[in-house]
TORPADREN-731977 format. One record per residue (C-alpha): z, y, x. Coordinates in nm, 3 decimals. Each point is the difference from the previous one (the first is absolute). Layout:
// TORPADREN-731977
        c3        c2        c1
         Z         Y         X
...
//
This chain:
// TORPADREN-731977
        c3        c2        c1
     2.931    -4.376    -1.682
    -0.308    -0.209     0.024
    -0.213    -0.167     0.316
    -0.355     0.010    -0.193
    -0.049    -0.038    -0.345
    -0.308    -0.169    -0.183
    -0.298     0.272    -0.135
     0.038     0.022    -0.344
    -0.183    -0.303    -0.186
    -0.189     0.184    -0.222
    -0.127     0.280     0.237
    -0.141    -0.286     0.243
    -0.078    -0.343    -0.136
    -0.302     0.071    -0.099
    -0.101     0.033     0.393
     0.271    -0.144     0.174
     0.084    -0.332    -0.248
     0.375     0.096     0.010
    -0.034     0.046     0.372
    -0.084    -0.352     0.044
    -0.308     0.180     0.165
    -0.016     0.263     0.205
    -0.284     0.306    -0.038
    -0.217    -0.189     0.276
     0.029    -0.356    -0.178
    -0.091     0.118    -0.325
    -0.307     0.158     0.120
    -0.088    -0.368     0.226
     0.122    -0.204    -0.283
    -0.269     0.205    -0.211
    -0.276    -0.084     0.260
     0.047    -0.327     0.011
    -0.046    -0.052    -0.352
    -0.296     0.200    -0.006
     0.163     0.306    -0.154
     0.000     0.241     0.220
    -0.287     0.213    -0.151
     0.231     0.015    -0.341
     0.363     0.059     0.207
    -0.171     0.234     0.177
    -0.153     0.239    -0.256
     0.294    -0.045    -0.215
     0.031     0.388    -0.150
     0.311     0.150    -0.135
    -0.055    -0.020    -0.354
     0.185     0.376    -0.121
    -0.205     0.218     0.184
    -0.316    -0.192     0.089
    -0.226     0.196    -0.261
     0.133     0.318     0.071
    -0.227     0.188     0.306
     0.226     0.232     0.116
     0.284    -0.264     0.093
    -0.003    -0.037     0.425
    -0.083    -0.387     0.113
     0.188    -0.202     0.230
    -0.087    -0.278     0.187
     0.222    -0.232     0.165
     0.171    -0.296     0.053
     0.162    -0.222    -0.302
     0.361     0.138    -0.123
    -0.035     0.339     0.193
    -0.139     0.129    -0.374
     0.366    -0.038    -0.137
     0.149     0.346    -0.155
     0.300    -0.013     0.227
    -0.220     0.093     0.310
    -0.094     0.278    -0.170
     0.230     0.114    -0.278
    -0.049     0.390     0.078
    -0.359    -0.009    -0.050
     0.086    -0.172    -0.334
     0.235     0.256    -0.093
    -0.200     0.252     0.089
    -0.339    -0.179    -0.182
     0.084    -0.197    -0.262
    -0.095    -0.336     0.152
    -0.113    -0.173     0.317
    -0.331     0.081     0.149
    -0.272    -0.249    -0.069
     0.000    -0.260     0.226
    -0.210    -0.326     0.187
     0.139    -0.279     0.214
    -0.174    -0.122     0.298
     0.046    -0.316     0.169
     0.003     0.123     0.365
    -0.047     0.344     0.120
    -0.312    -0.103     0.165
    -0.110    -0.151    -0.319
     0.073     0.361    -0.176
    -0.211     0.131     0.321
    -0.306    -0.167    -0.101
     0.051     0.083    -0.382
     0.037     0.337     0.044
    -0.324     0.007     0.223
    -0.206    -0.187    -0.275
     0.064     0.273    -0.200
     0.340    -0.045    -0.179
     0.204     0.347    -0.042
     0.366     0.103    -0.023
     0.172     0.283     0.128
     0.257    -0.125     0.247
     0.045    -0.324     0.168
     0.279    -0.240     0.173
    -0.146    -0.152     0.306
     0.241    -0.090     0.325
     0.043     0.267     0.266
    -0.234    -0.262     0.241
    -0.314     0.000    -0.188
    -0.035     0.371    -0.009
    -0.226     0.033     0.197
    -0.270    -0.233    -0.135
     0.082     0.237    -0.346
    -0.088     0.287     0.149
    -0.335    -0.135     0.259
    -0.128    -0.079    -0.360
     0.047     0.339    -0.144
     0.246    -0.098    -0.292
     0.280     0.216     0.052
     0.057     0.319     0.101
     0.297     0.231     0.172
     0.341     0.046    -0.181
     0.137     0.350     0.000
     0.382    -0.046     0.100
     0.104     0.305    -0.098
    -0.088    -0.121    -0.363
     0.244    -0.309     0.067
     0.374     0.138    -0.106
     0.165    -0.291     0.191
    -0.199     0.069     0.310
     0.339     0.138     0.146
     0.195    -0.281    -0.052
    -0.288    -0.287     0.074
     0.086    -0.166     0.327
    -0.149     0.181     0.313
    -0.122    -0.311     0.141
    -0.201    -0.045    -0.347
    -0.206     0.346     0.055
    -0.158    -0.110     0.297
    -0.036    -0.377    -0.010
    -0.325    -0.179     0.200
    -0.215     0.009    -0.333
     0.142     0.214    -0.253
    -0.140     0.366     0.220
    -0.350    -0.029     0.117
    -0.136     0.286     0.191
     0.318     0.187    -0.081
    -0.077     0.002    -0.349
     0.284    -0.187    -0.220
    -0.195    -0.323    -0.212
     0.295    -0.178    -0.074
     0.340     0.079    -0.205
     0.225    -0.266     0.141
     0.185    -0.094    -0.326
     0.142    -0.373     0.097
     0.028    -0.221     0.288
     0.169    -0.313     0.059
     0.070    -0.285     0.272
    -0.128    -0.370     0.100
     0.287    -0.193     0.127
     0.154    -0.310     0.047
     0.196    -0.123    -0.326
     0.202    -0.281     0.066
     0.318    -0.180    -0.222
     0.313     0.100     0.123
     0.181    -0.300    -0.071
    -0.248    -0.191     0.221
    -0.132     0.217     0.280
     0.209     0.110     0.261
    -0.029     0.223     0.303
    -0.142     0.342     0.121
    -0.231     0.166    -0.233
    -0.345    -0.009     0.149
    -0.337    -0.079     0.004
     0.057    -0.320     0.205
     0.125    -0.176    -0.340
    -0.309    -0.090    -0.103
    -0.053    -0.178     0.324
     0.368    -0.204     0.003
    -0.069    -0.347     0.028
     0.296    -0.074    -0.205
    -0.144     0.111    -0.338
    -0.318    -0.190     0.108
    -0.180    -0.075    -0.342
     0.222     0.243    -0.180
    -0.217     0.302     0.128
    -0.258     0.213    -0.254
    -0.257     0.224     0.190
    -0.237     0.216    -0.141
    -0.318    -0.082     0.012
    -0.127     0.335     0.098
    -0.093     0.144     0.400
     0.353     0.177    -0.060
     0.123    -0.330     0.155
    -0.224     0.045     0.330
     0.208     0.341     0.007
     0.319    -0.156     0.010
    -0.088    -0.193     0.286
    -0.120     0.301     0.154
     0.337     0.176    -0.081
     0.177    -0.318     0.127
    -0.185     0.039     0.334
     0.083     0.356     0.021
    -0.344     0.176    -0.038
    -0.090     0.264    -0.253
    -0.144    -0.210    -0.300
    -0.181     0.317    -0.123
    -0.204     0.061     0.325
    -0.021    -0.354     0.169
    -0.272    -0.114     0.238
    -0.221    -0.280    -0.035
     0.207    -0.216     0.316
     0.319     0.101    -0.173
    -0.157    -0.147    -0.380
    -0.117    -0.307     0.182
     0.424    -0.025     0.164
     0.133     0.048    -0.358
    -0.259    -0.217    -0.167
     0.209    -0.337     0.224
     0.297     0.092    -0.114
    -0.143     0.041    -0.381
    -0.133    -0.359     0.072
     0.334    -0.134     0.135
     0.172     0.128    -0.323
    -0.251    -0.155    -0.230
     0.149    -0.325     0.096
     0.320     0.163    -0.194
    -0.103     0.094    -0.266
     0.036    -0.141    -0.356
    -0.279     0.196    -0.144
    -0.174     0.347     0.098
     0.039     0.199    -0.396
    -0.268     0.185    -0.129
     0.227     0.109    -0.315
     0.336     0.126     0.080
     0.131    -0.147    -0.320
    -0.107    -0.379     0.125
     0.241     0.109     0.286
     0.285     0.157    -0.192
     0.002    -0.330    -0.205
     0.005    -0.235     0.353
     0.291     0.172     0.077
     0.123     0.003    -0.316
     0.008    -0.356     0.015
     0.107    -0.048     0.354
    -0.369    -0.110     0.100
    -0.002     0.264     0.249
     0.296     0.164     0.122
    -0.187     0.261     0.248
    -0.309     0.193    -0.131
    -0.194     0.299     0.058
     0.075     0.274    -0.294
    -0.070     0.328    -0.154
     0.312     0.170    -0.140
    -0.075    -0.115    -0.314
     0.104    -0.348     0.061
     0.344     0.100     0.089
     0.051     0.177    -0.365
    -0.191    -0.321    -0.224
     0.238    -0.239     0.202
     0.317     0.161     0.006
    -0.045     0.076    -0.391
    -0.023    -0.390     0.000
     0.354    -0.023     0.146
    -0.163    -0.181     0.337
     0.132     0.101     0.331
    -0.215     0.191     0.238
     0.002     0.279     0.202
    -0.297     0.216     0.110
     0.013    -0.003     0.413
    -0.011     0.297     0.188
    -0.144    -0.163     0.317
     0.082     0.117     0.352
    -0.351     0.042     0.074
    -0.033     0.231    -0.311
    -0.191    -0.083    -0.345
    -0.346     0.080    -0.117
    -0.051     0.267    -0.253
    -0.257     0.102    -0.237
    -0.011     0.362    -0.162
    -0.239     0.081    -0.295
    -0.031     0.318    -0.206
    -0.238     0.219    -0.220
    -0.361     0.116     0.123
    -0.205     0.258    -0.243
    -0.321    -0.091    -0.065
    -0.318     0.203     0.078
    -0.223    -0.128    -0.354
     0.353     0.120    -0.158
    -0.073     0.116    -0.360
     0.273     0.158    -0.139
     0.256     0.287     0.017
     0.134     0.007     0.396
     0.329     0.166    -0.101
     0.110    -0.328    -0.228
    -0.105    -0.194     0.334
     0.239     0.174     0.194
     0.271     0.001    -0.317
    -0.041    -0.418     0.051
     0.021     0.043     0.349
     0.294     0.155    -0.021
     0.143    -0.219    -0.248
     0.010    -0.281     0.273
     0.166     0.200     0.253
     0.303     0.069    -0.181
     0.330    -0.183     0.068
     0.024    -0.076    -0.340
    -0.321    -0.244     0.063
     0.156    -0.158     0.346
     0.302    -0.095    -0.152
    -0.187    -0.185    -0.224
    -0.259    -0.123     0.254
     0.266    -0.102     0.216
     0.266    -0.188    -0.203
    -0.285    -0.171    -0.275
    -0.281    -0.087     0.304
     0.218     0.019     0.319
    -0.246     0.257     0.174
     0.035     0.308     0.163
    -0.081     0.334    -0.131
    -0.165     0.295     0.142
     0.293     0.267    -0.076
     0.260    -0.024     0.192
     0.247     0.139    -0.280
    -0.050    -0.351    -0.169
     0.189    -0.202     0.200
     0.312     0.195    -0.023
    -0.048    -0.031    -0.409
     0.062    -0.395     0.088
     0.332    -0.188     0.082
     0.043    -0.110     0.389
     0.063    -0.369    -0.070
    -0.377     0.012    -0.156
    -0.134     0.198     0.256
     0.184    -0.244     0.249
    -0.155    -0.291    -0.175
    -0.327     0.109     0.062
     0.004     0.168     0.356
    -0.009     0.331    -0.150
     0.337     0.114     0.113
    -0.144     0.208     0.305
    -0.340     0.026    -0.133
    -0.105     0.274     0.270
     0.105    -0.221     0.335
    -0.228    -0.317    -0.225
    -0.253     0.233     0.020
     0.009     0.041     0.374
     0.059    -0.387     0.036
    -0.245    -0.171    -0.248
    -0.340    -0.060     0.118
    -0.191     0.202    -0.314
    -0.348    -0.183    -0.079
    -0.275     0.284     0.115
    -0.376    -0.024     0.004
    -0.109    -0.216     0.335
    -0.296     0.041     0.215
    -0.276    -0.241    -0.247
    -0.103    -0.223     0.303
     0.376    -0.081     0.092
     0.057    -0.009    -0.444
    -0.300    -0.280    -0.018
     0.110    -0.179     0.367
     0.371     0.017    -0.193
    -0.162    -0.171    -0.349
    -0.277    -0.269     0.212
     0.330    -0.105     0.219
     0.209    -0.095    -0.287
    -0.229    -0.147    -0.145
    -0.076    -0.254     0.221
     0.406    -0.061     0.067
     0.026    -0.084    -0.372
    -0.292    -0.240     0.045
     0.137    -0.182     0.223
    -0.245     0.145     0.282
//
C-alpha cells in the first residue's frame, strides 16, 4: 500500500523538472524567460508529420501516455500535441488561427470558448464513460450552454489550506490563514481567489458576490496582508517555504500535498469547515477541427477510463471525472487527499464557475489595490 507515489521520471521531467514544478510553473517559468512562444508550440515529435494524427492542446504534463493509454493501444502512439501556458492564452492562439482538434481548458472559461466560436457541442452518447461520469459533472455552470454539452469534465481538484502538522494545531478551516499565531509564517496566493476566501469567511457566495459584499471582504483581505510572509505566484516557491518551515500555513492546489509528502515533510491538506474551493477542467472539441472525429472521441474516451484516474489521482493528486476511478485507488490515498467521499466534496466545495465580467474585473481591480498597499 502506498499514499501517492512520484510520476514516473522519465514520462514527466521534461515538463514537470522531476515535479519540482508543477504543469502551471513550467508554463510561467517559460514566460518569464521569454520562452513561452517555444514551450508553447512544442509538437510531439512521432506523429507531428503525419496529417491524419488528431491534435491536442493543453496544459504541460496532461500529454503523458498514461492519461491516455487506450487511445495508444488502440493507435499506435499519442495524438500530436501543443502546450499552452494558460487556457486563456490557448484562447487567443486558437483565435489567431492555430488548429487542433480537441482542447483542455477549465470548466469556468467555457463560455468565453464558445462566445468566440472555437468549439462546438459534444455528443454524449459517443462518450462510453458518460454513465459512470459524476452527475454533478453533466450539468456544471459552464460545461452545458443552451442545453448543449461543451465540456467533458475529465479532472477537477481543490484549493485549500495546507498547513504542517507538527506545527499547526486546531480545527481545519479557512480561518488558519488569518491566526495571528503563525503571523509571518503565512503564504497567500497572489491571485483574486484570496478576495474569495474572505468572502467565504464572511459567509457570502464567492461565485455571485455583490459589489458592498467585495468591498466587506476586501478589509479583511487587507487585515490578513499584515500576516502574511509572502502572497506566491508559483506554487513550487510555496511548497519549498514550507518545506523549509518558512511558512507553515499556505494556500494549495492538491498538488502540493503529493510533491511534499514525497519529500517526507509533514502536512496535511485541510478540509475546512467552511468548505474548499474547487476547480474542474476537461476536453472541448474544436470547431476548425481537421481530422477524423471518431479518433477524437477514441481520446476522449481514453481519459474517462478508471484506468486514467487512478493514475491522475495517485501521480497528480486530482480528481477524475469517472467515478469508477476512485474505487481502483486505496482509501488511505483517497483519505489523504479528501477524496474519500468525493460525491458529498462535491456538494461542499465551492467549484470555480464563470462570474458575471463586471463583478470578475471589480474582483481583479480590488485585489489589486490590496496587494499595493491601497
Amino acid at each position: 500500500m502506498h499514499v501517492l507515489r512520484k510520476p514516473r521520471v522519465e514520462q514527466l521531467h521534461r515538463k514537470m523538472l522531476n515535479r519540482e514544478i508543477d504543469r502551471r510553473d513550467f508554463m510561467a517559468v517559460a514566460a518569464a524567460a521569454g520562452l513561452a512562444p517555444v514551450a508553447a508550440s512544442l509538437v510531439s515529435p512521432a506523429r507531428a508529420a503525419e496529417g491524419d494524427m488528431i491534435h491536442y492542446f493543453t496544459w504541460s504534463a496532461y500529454e503523458v501516455a498514461e492519461l491516455h493509454q487506450s487511445f495508444v493501444d488502440k493507435h499506435g502512439s499519442s495524438p500530436d500535441w501543443s502546450i499552452f501556458a494558460s487556457a486563456e492564452d490557448g484562447l487567443q492562439k486558437i483565435r489567431a488561427g492555430f488548429v487542433a482538434d480537441l482542447a483542455h481548458p477549465c470548466v469556468d472559461g467555457v463560455p468565453r470558448w464558445h462566445d468566440a466560436g472555437v468549439i462546438k457541442p459534444l455528443d454524449v452518447s459517443r462518450i462510453d464513460a458518460w454513465d459512470d461520469m459524476f452527475p454533478a459533472l453533466h450539468t456544471m455552470n459552464g460545461a452545458v450552454i443552451d442545453g448543449d454539452v461543451y465540456m467533458a469534465i475529465t479532472d477537477f481538484g481543490l484549493s485549500s489550506v495546507i498547513y504542517r502538522t507538527d506545527i499547526v494545531e486546531g480545527e481545519e478551516s479557512w480561518g488558519m490563514m488569518f491566526d495571528e499565531r503563525y503571523s509571518g509564517r503565512i503564504c497567500g496566493r497572489n491571485d483574486s481567489a484570496s478576495l474569495s476566501i474572505a468572502l467565504k469567511m464572511l459567509g457570502y457566495d464567492p461565485m455571485n458576490p455583490t459589489p458592498e459584499q467585495i468591498a466587506e471582504s476586501a478589509e479583511l483581505a487587507r487585515q490578513q496582508r499584515g500576516l502574511v510572509r509572502f502572497y506566491w505566484d508559483s506554487q513550487t516557491d510555496m511548497e519549498q517555504a514550507m518545506a523549509s518551515g518558512e511558512c507553515v500555513v499556505a494556500y494549495a492546489w492538491n498538488e502540493a500535498l503529493v510533491n511534499l509528502l514525497n519529500q517526507g515533510i509533514p502536512v496535511a491538506f485541510a478540509a475546512p469547515k467552511e468548505g474548499a474551493f474547487g476547480w474542474a477542467c476537461g476536453l472541448v472539441h474544436l470547431s476548425a477541427a481537421e481530422n477524423d472525429e471518431g479518433m477524437a472521441y477514441d481520446f476522449i474516451n481514453a481519459w474517462l477510463t478508471p484506468e486514467t484516474g487512478k493514475f491522475l489521482i495517485e501521480s497528480y493528486g486530482y480528481g477524475h471525472g469517472n467515478a469508477k476511478s476512485f474505487d481502483l485507488v486505496d482509501r488511505e490515498t483517497l483519505v489523504a487527499l479528501g477524496y474519500d467521499d468525493p460525491v458529498r466534496l462535491m456538494e461542499g466545495t465551492s467549484f470555480w464557475v464563470p462570474l458575471n465580467p463586471e463583478i470578475d474585473e471589480l474582483m481583479l481591480e480590488t485585489w489589486e489595490d490590496i496587494i499595493a498597499g491601497l
